[in-house]
N, C-alpha and C positions, 0 to 999 in steps of 0.2 A: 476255858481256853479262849471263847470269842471276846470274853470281858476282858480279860490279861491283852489279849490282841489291841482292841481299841483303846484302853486305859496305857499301854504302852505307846502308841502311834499318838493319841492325844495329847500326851504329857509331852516328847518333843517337841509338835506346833505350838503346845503352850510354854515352851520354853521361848519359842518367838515370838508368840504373840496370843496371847491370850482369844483376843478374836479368832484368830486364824483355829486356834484349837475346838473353839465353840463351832467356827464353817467345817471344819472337819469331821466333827460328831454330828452335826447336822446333816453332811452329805454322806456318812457311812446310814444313819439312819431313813434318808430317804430310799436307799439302795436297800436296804431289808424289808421297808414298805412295797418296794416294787416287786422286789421277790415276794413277797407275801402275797400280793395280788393276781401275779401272773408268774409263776416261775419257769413255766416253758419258754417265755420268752426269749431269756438270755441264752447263748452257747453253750455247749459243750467243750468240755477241756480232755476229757475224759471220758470211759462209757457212760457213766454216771454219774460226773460232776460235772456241774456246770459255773459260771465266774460273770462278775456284772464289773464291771469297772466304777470305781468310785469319781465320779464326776469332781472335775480341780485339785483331783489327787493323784499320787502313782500308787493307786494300791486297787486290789479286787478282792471281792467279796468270793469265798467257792463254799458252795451249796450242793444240796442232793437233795432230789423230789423223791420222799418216802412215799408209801401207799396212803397215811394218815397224816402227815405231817410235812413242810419243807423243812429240811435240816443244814444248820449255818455250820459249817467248818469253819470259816476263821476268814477275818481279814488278814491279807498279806502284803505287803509291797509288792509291785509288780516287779521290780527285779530280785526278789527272791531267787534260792533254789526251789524251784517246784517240790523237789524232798519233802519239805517243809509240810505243801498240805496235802500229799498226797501218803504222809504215814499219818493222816488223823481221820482218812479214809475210812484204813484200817481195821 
């Protein structure tokens, strides 16, 4: 699902610009770095999700801090229906 996510949102910017698609996997990947490093950081959306904003994008990242793991639910646009990633919760 998170690969469909970003190989869908990438394939648009590289429909303008090829650059533009490389800063945008760029900048979703720095945002899983930083979740990965520190995932308290970012907000809550949710009791247990939480969202990073993807820097020079409209889209966020929504995550969940498991006991073992942080787990990526999906890149979203930011104007999404919330719907969207809050039945992948689920």
């Amino acid at each position: 699902m998170v690969v469909e996510d970003i190989r869908l949102s990438s394939q648009w910017y590289d429909d303008i610009s090829v650059e533009l698609g490389n800063r945008f996997r760029r900048a979703v990947d720095g945002r899983f770095d930083a979740v990965e490093l520190r995932p308290e950081l970012f907000g809550r959306v949710e009791e247990e999700l939480r969202a990073v904003r993807v820097e020079g994008f409209p889209y966020i990242v929504i995550y969940r801090i498991e006991r073992q793991a942080t787990e990526i639910l999906g890149v979203f646009h930011a104007a999404a229906d919330p719907q969207k990633w809050r039945s992948r919760a689920r």
